[in-house]
C-alpha positions in Angstrom: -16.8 -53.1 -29.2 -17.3 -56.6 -29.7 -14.4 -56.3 -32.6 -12.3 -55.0 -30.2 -12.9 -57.4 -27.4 -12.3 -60.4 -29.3 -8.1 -58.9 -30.5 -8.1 -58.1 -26.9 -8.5 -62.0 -26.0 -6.4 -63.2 -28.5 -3.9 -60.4 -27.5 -4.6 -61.9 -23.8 -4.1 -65.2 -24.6 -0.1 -64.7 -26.1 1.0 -62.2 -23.8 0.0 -64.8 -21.0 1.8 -67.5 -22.9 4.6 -65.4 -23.2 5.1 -64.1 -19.7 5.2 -60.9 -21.4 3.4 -57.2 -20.0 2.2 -54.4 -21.9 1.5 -50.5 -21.0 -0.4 -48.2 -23.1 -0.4 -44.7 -24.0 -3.5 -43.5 -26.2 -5.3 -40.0 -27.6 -7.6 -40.6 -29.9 -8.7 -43.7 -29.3 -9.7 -42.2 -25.7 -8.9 -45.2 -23.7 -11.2 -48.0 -25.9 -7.6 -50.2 -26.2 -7.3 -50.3 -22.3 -10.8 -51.0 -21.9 -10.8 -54.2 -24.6 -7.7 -55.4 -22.8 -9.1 -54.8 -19.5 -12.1 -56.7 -20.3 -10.3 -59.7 -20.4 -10.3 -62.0 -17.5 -7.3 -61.9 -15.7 -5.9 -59.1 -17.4 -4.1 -58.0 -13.9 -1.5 -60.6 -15.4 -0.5 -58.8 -18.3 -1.7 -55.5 -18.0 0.4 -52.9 -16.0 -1.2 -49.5 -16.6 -2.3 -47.2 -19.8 -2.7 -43.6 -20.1 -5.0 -41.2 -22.5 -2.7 -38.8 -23.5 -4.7 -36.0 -24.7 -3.2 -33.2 -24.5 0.3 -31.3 -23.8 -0.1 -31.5 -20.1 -1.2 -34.8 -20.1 2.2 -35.9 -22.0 4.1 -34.1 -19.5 2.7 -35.1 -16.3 1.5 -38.6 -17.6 3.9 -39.7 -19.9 7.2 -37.6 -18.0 7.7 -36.2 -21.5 8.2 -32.3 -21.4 8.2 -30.2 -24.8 12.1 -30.5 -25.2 12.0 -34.0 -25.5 9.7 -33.6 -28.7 10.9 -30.7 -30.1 10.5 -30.8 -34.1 7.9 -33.8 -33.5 4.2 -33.5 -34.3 2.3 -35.2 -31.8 0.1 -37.6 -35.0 3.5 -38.8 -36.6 5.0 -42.0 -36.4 8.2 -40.8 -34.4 6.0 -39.7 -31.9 4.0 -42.2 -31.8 7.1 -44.7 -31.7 8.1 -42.6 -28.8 5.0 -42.9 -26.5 5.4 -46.5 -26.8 8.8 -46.4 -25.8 7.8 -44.5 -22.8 5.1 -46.4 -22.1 7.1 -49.7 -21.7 10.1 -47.8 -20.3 8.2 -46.1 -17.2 6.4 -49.6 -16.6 9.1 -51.6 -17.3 6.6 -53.3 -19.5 7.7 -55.9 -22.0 5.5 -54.0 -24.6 4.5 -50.5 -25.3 1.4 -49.6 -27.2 0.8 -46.0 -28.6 -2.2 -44.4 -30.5 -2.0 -40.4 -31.7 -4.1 -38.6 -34.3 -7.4 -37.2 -35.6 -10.8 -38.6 -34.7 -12.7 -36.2 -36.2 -15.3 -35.0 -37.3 -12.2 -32.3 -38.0 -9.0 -32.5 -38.4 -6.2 -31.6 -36.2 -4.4 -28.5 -35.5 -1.4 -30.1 -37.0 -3.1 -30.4 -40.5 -3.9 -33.5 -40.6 -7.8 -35.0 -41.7 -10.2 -36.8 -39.8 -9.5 -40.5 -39.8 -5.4 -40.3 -39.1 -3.9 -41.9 -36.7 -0.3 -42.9 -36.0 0.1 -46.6 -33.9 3.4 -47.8 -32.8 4.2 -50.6 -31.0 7.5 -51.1 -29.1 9.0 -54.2 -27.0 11.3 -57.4 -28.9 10.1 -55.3 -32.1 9.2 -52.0 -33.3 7.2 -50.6 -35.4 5.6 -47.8 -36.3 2.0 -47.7 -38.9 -0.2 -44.4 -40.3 -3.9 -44.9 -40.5 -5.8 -43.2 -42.9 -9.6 -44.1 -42.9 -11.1 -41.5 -45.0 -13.6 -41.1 -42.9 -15.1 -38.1 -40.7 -17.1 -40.2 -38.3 -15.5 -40.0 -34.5 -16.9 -43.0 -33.1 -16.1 -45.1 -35.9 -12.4 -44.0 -36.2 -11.7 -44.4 -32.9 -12.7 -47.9 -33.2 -10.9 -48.3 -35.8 -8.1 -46.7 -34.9 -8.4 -49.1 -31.8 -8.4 -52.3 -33.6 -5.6 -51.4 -35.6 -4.0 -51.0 -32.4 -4.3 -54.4 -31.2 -4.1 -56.0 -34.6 -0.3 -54.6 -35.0 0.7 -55.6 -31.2 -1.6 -58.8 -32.2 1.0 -59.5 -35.6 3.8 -58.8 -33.3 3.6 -61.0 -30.5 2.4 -64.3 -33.1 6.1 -63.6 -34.7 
């Protein structure tokens, strides 16, 4: 965690320089990139809300994103993950979304993909969308580092 709580300042730090907000909508990572941004003393400045978005039902009634908007999308791809970000930022009227899908393990998905994948988009100024392939079959482990990915690429965005 202590990996994760140190992005998280630095993350902290810009976003309060900037004036900027960001929302977040995670799976996998179960809510760890919340909680390293939420650690951070005076987060209430920058931070306006994050959801784990788990399941089907949970993008419906979290995210307001019903199966017809992602029809032909699987839920750990980089469109989908470019679109929870959108959302994110769009129902908060965030300056920045912040979205994390894919595969802890120790299995894969249902959608075929191994342990260790993960999709992370980020979307505000800039978008961008990144795969994560760890190789790994560990849970824990990939969801942390799933979660510093996370921060590292809204991190690389908001030094540009």
């Amino acid at each position: 965690m202590q990996t994760l709580l140190l992005l998280a300042e630095q993350v902290a730090i810009l976003l309060k320089q900037r004036s900027e907000t960001i929302t977040i909508a995670e799976s996998s990572t179960g809510g760890l990139v919340s909680a390293a941004l939420l650690a951070v003393p005076g987060a209430s400045a920058y931070f306006l809300g994050g959801a784990v978005v788990y399941t089907r039902r949970a993008r419906e009634l979290l995210m307001n994103l019903p199966r017809e908007s992602v029809a032909g999308m699987r839920s750990a791809s980089e469109p989908y993950a470019l679109l929870l970000a959108r959302t994110a930022s769009q129902r908060f009227c965030a300056s920045w979304g912040l979205a994390e899908t894919g595969a802890a393990g120790p299995t894969g998905n249902p959608y075929g993909d191994s342990a260790g994948h993960s999709c992370i988009a980020v979307a505000g100024v800039a978008e961008e969308a990144i795969t994560v392939e760890t190789g790994m079959s560990d849970r824990v482990a990939n969801m942390h580092a799933f979660a510093a990915t996370a921060l590292e690429l809204l991190l690389r965005h908001l030094a540009q």
